[in-house]
N, C-alpha and C positions, 0 to 999 in steps of 0.2 A: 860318742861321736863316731858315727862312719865314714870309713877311711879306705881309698884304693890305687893298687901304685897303678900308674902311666906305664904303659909297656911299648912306647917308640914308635907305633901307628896311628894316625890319627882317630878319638875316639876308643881305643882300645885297650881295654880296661881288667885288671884280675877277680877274683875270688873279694868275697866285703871280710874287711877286719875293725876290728871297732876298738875305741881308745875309752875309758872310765877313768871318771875321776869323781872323787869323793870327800873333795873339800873345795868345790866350786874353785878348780881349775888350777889350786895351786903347786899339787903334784898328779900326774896320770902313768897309768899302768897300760901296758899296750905298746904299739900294737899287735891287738891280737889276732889270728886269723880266725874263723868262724866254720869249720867244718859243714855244716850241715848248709851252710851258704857261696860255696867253690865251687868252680866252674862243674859243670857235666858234659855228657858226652851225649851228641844227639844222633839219630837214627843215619844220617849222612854221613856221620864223623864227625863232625862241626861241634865247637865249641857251645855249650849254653853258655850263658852270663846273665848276670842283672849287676845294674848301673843306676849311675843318677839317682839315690836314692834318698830320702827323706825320712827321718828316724819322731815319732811324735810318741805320745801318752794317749793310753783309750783309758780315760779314766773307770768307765762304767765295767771293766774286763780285769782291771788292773793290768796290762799287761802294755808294752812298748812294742810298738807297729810301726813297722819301716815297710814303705811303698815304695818300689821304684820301676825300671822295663827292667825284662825281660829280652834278649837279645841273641844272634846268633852270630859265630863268627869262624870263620873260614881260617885254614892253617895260618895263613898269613895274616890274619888281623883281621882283615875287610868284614865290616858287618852287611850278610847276607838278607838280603828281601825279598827273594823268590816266595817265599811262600805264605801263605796267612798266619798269622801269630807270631811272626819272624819277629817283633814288636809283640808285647803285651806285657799287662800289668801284672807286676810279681808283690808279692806280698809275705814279710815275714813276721812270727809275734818273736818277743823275749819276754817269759815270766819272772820278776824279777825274783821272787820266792824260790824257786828250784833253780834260777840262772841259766836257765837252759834255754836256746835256740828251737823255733821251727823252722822246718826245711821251707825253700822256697813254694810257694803255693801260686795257681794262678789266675785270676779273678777271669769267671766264665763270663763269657760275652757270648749274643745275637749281633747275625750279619757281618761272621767274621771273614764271607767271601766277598763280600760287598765294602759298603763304609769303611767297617770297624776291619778292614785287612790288617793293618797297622794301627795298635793304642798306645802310646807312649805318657803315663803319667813322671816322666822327669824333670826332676828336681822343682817339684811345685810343693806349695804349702797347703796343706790341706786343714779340714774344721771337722771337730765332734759336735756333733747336736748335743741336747738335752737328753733326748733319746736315746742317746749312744748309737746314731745311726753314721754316718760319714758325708762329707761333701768333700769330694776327690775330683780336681779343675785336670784335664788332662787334654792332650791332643791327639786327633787321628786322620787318616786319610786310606782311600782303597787303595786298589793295585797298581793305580794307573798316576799320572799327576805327582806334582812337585809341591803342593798347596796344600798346608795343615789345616784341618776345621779344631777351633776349639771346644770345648763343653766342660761342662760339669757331673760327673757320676753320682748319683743318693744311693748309698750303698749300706747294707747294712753287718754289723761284725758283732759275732757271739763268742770272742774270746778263742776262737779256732778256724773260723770260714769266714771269707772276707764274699759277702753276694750282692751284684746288681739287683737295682727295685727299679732304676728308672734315668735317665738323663735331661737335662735341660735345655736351654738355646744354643744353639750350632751358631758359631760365631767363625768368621774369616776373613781374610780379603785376597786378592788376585796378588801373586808375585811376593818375594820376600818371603816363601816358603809359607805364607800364611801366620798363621797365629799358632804360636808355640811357648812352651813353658811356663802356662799361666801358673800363677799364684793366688789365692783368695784367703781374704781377712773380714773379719766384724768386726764392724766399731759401733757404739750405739746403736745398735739396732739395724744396721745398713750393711751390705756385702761389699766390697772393694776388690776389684777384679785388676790384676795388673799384665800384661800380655806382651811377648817379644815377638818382633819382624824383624828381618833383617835390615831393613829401611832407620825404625823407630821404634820409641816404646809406646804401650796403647792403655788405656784405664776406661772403666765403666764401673758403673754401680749397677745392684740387685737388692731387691726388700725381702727375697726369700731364697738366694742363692742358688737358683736356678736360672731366672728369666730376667734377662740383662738389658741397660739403657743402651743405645747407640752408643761406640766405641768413641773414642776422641785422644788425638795425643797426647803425650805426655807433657805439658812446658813448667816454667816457672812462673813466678805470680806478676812477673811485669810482659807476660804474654812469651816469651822466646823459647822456643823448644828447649826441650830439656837439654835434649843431646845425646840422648842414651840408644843406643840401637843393636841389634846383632847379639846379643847377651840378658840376661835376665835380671828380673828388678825381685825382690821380697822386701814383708812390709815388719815394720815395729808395732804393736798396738801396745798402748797405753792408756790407761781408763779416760785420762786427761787429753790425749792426743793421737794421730795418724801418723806413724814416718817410714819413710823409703828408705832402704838402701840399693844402691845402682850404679854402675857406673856411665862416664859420660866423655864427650866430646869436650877440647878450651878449657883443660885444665893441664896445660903446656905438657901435654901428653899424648901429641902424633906419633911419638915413636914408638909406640906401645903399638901391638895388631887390636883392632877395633877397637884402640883408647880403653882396654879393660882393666884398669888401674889409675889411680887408686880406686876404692869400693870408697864410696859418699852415705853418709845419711843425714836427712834431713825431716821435718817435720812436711805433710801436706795438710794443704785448705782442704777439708771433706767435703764443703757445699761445692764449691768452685773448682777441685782435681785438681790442683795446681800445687807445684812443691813451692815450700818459701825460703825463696835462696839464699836470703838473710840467717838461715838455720841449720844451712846447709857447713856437715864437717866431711873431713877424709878419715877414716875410722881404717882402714885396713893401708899401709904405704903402697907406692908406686915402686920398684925397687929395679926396674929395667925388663921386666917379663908382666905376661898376663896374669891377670885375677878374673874375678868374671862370673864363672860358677859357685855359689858358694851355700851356705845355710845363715838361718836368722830365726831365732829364738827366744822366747823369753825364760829365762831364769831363777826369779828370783822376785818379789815383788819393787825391789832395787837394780836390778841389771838384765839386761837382755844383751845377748852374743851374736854377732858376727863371724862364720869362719869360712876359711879357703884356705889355699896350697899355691903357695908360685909356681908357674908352669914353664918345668925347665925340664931339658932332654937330656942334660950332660952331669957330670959329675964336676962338675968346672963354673963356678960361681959367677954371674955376673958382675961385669964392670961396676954396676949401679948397686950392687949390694946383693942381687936375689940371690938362693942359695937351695931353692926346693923347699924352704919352711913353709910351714903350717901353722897360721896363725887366731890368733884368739880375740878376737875386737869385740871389748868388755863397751858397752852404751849404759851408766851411770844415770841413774833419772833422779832430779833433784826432790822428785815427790814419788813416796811410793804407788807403784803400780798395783790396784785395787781387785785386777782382775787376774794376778795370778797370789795363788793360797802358798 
């Protein structure tokens, strides 16, 4: 698990340290920091960083590939976008055979004075092909504008180089910063696309995880908005089923900032995109601070993981219970799941 402390600015984040555990969660080692993954020093002075990051398995490489940006930050915290690439996607492997780290590397892009000024694959779920090629859902935007365009990267990875082959539909909308932090899943056959505005949540499907249906909100199955908006949604697959985890609006949690507590999961309809709120649990507590950002995994062909961090600034524990933990929301399926070995 990748893990990095909050340093009192908003957004502003340290060096990655990652947590192991090697009895499916009941003791862990860590955390560690990761040398070859801490901060740098850029040609301005500016801090480098990468953030937001997403830790998976390339099976075909044997080797653990964490995706996330790439970021610049000014003495004082402030992430700097003066310039192209100030945003882009970093990539690193871990062999798990020698245990050893590669340094941050950076997926080459076309049109980075243009479109691609700004790439930001954060905190999204990404898919290995058959091929061992990548489907990497990520957002960008050029120099100018407040508005993320979404896509998807086909990218391909030889166990050292992470290369662009090509991208798919440019997805967005006016206002709400656009379409941000998507996440993509396979179920049957079918791509599930899930996408945050600050408005709402968004979903579509794909048959080749590229070229997407018209977007459509997020609701529950008796038609009523979901509720989820300004934060990110990831999905559960299961050979038998679809589910979301997300957070939401009307779950006696206005006093939380954007309702981002508790984390829900729930099963969805995959014809219809609708959660069934009959299914719906609280898997991670409410505890008086945010959750929001988080990871979703599957595990084991019995358990898939849910995790986050209470978002506290102080050493001084909330009234409601939060206290800075990091916690472990273990999803128990009463049939095992066929499509993890």
């Amino acid at each position: 698990m990748t893990i990095q402390k909050h340093l009192g600015v908003s957004d502003h984040y340290s060096g990655m340290y990652f947590l192991r555990t090697d009895d499916l969660g009941k003791t862990w080692t860590g955390p560690t920091e990761i040398p070859e993954l801490a901060w740098q020093t850029g040609e301005d002075n500016e801090t480098i960083a990468v953030c937001d990051v997403t830790p998976g398995w390339h099976s075909p490489s044997g080797k653990l590939l964490a995706i996330g940006i790439k970021l610049r930050y000014s003495q004082q915290g402030a992430q700097l976008l003066d310039k192209p690439r100030s945003h882009e996607c970093a990539y690193a492997a871990y062999d798990p055979k020698t245990q050893l780290w590669t340094k941050w590397k950076m997926l080459q892009m076309a049109e980075t004075e243009g479109k691609f000024f700004l790439v930001s694959p954060g905190c999204v779920q990404w898919l290995v092909n058959a091929d061992g090629t990548l489907l990497l859902p990520t957002y960008f935007r050029g120099p100018t504008g407040d508005d993320y365009v979404m896509t998807v990267l086909h990218c391909t990875f030889d166990g050292q180089e992470l290369k662009y082959v090509k991208h798919g539909d440019e997805l967005t909308r006016t206002g709400g910063r656009g379409f941000v932090e998507p996440s993509l899943a396979l179920f049957q056959g079918t791509y599930y696309l899930t996408l945050r505005n600050d408005a709402a949540a968004y979903v579509t499907t794909s048959s080749d995880g590229l070229h997407f249906k018209p977007v459509r909100k997020w609701t529950f199955d008796d038609g009523q908005d979901l509720g989820s908006y300004n934060t990110q949604a990831h999905w559960l697959v299961h050979s038998d089923g679809l589910f979301l985890a997300y957070t939401r609006r009307g779950a006696n949690n206005d006093h939380i900032m954007r309702n981002r507590a508790p984390i829900f999961v729930a099963q969805v309809d995959p014809g219809k995109l609708q959660v069934l709120r009959g299914t719906e649990r609280a898997l991670l507590p409410e505890r008086g601070v945010m959750l929001g950002n988080f990871g979703a995994t599957a595990i084991t062909p019995d358990e898939s993981w849910v995790t986050d961090s209470e978002y506290i600034l102080s050493g001084t524990p909330h009234a409601r219970g939060a206290d800075g933990t990091t916690w472990l929301g273990r999803v128990q399926w009463s049939q095992p799941n066929q499509l993890v070995k």
